[in-house]
N, C-alpha and C positions, 0 to 999 in steps of 0.2 A: 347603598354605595354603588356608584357605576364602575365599570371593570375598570377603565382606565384608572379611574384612583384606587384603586386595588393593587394593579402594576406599580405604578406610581409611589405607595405609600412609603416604600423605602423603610429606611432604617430605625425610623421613628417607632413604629410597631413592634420593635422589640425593646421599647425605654422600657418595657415593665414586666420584661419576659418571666415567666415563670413555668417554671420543667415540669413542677406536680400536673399545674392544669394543662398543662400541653396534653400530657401522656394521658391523662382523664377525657380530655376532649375527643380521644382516640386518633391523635396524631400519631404518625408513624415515628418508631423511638428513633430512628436512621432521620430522619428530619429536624427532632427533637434536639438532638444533640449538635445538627447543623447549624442551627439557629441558637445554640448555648456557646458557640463558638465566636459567632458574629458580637454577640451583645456581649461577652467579653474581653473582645477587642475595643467597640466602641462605649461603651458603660463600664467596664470593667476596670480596676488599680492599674495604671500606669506610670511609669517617671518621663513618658514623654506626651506630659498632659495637652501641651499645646498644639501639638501634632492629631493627637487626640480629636480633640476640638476641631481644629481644620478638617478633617479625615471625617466627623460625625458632620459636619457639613456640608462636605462633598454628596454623602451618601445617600441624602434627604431622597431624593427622587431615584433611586437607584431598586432595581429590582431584585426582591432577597435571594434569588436563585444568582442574581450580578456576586453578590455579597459571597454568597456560601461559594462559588466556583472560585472568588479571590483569594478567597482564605486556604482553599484548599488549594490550592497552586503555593502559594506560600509558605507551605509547611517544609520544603524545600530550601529556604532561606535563613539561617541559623542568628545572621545579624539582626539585634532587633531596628536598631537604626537603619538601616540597609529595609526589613520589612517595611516598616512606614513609608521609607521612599516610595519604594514598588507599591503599594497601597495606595498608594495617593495617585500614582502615574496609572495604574488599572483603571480606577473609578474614573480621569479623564476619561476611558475609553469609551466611544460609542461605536456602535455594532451588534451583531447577534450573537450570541453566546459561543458560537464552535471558533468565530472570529476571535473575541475575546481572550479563548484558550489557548488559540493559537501567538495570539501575540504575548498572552503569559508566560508563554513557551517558550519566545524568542527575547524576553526578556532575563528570564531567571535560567542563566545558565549552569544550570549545576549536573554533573554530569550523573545520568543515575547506573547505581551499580548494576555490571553484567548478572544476565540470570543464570543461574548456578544449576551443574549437572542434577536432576531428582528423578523420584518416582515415586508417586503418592496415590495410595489406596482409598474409597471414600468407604464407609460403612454401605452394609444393605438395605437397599432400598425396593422391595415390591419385587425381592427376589435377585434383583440387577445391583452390582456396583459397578464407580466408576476409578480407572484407570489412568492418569495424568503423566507422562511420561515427557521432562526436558534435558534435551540432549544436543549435540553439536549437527548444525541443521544440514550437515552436508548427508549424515547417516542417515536424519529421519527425513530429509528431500528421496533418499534412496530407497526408504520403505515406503512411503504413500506412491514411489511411482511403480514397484514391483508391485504393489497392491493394485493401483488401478487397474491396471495391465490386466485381470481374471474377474474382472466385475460387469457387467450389460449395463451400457452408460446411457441407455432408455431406460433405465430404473432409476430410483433415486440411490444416491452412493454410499451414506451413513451406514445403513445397516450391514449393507455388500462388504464395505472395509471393515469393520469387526468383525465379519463372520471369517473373510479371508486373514482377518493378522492374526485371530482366537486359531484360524486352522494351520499358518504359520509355524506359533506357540507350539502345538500339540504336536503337529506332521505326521500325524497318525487318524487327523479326524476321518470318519467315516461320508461326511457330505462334504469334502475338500475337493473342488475340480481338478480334471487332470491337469488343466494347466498350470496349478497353483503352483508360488514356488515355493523350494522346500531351505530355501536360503537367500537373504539378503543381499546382491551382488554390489560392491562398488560400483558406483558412475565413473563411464570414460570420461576423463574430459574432453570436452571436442570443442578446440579451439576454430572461427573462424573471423578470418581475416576482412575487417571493417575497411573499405576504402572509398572517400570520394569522391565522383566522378571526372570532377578535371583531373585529381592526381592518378589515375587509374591511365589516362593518355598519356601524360608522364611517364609512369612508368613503364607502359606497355611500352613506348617508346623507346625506352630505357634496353629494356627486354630486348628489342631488334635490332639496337646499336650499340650493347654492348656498354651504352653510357653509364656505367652504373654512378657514375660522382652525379649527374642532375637526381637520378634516384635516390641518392642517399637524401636529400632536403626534406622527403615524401618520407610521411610519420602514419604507421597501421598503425589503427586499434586493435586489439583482440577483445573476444569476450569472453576471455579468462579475466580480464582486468591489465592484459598487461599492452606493450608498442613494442614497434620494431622501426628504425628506418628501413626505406625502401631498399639499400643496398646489403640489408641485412637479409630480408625476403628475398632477392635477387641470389644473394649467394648459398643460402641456407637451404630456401623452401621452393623457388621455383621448378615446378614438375614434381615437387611429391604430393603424397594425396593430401593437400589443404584445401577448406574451404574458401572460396572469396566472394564477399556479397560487395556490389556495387549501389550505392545511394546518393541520388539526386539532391543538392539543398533546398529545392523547392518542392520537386515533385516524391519524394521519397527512396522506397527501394523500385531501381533499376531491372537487375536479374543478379542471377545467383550461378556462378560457372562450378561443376563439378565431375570427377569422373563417368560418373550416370546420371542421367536426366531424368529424375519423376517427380511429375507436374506437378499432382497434391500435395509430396514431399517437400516441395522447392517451395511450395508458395506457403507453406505450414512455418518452414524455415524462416523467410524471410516475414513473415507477420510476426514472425516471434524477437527477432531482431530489429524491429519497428517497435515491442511494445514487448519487453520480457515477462509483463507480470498481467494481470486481468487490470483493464484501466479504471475498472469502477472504483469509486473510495474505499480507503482502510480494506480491499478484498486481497487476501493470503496467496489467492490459486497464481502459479506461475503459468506461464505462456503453454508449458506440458501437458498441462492438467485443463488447459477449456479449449473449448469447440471453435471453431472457424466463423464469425458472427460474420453476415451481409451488411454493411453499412446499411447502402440503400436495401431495403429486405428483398429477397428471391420475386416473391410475389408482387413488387412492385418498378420489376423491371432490374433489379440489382444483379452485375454480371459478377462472377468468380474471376477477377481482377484484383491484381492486387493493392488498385487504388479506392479497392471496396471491401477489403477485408481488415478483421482485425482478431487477436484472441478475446477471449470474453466466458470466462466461466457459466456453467453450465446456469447457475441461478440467475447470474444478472444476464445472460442471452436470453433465458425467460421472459424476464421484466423489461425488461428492453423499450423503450417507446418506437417501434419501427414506422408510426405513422408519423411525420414531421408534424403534426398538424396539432395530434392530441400528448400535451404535457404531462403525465401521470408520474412517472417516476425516473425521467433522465434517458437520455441515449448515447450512442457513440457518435460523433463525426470525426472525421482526417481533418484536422488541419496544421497547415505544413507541414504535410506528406506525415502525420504521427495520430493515429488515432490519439483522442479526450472524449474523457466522458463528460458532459453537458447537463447540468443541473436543470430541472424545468424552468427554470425561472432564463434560462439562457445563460449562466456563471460555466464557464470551462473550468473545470477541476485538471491538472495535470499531473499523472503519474509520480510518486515519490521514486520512483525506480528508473532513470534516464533509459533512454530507448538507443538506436543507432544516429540518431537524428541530433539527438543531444550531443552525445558522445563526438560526430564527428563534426557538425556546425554550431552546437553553441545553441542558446534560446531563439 
């Protein structure tokens, strides 16, 4: 058999599935049972046999990994009529699997349930157990960041934060740095004011003459999530200590005006207002928690400009492809003024998390 028809064989290869000799064969039982799902869909009693039939036709040439991802997307759908629709509309799909998922996704909207406050202990293991802690993410955004804060971020960090949350816990450990804290503090919020650039003339405008009615039209962002109009900010905030970042719609962030000017600070700031969270895929770390990545890298001429920086977690500024040249596993470029992470193949992935860019112009 050539591989191609291997891919290929589709749905066929399970008309005579059998679970004994699966598990005998030394298939995996998580396999096993993927593939006991599929052939009781398409071989299995139904009252919607004709559908059946269509649906076992579609499948011919479909790859059992296509099969087992439909099914399991489906289990979300409680109509059995309503399942076959969506059954039959998946198998149309051509693409790669993550594609696939994705369109599952935005097909079957069912909303799934919030996850619930826990703490779940695992048994021991080799000495070691493991600790699972879900909570409301503004608390535990406030412990991973009083945590980093006492850790050497030339080291790697996993072990660093258990040693510091275990020394936390006890605040009596005897290898506890003095830095360590000995209490979780709330996060300030610290609102700043998103504006841009023509409306920012506007306003300044406004500012000098008093106009505050052409000010009122001018809509901030904040990044708390919330707006003001402009004569709201006029009457409210101007001259107290607010922040306000300035953003170009093509070229990005501008500058950053505040009571005290520090460089690193300003430019940490507004990278982070360009791109809140690490841009690589599905990655956790917020703009807080990673390093200052060089677009262009240091060594290849790349200035500390802001039209060269971006956040980027400490693992994927690793991996990073800083040579434009060689493909391996993705990089960062700006474009329109917003850092993306760049699949090798050349596919722009864009942030689930809108940046200032978003927010204030739109795609």
């Amino acid at each position: 058999m050539e591989f191609g028809d291997f891919l290929s064989a589709g749905v066929d290869t399970l008309a005579g599935f059998d679970r004994d000799a699966a598990l005998a064969a030394c298939v995996a039982p998580s396999r096993v049972r993927e593939w006991q799902a599929v052939h009781g869909v398409y071989y299995g009693p139904t009252r919607f046999t004709r559908r059946q039939a269509q649906a076992r036709e579609m499948a011919g040439g479909a790859s059992l990994d296509k099969l087992v991802l439909i099914e399991r997307k489906l289990r979300r759908v409680t109509d059995d009529g309503e399942r076959w629709r969506l059954r039959e509309e998946l198998l149309r799909f051509t693409g790669r699997y993550d594609a696939l998922s994705r369109h599952a996704d935005t097909l079957i909207d069912t909303p799934k349930p919030p996850p619930q406050k826990q703490l779940r202990f695992s048994r021991s293991k080799s000495g070691m157990r493991t600790m699972t802690l879900t909570y409301a993410e503004r608390d535990i955004a406030d412990v991973e960041h009083a945590l980093r804060q006492v850790i050497d971020h030339e080291r790697p960090a996993a072990a660093q934060l258990a040693d510091a949350f275990v020394g936390l816990l006890r605040n009596d450990a005897h290898d506890n740095p003095p830095s360590a804290p000995t209490r979780i503090p709330h996060a300030a919020p610290r609102p700043m004011i998103l504006i841009p650039l023509p409306e920012w003339t506007r306003l300044s405008a406004a500012t000098a003459t008093a106009a505050a009615a052409d000010a009122a039209e001018v809509t901030l962002h904040l990044t708390d999530g919330t707006s003001m109009t402009g004569a709201e900010f006029l009457a409210k905030y101007y001259g107290a200590e607010l922040e306000v970042a300035l953003f170009h719609p093509r070229e990005g962030a501008v500058n950053l005006y505040r009571t005290q000017r520090f460089a690193n600070a300003k430019q940490r700031d507004l990278a982070g207002l360009l791109m809140p969270v690490c841009p690589a895929p599905d990655c956790r770390h917020g703009s807080d928690a990673c390093q200052m990545h060089h677009v262009q890298s240091w060594a290849r001429g790349g200035m500390t400009n802001m039209d060269n920086l971006s956040p980027l977690c400490r693992y994927h500024n690793g991996v990073n492809d800083d040579d434009p040249a060689h493909h391996y596993r993705g990089r960062i470029e700006v474009r329109g003024g917003t850092p993306v992470w760049v699949s090798p193949s050349g596919r722009a992935v864009p942030a689930r998390t809108p940046g200032a860019m978003q927010l204030l112009f739109g795609d």
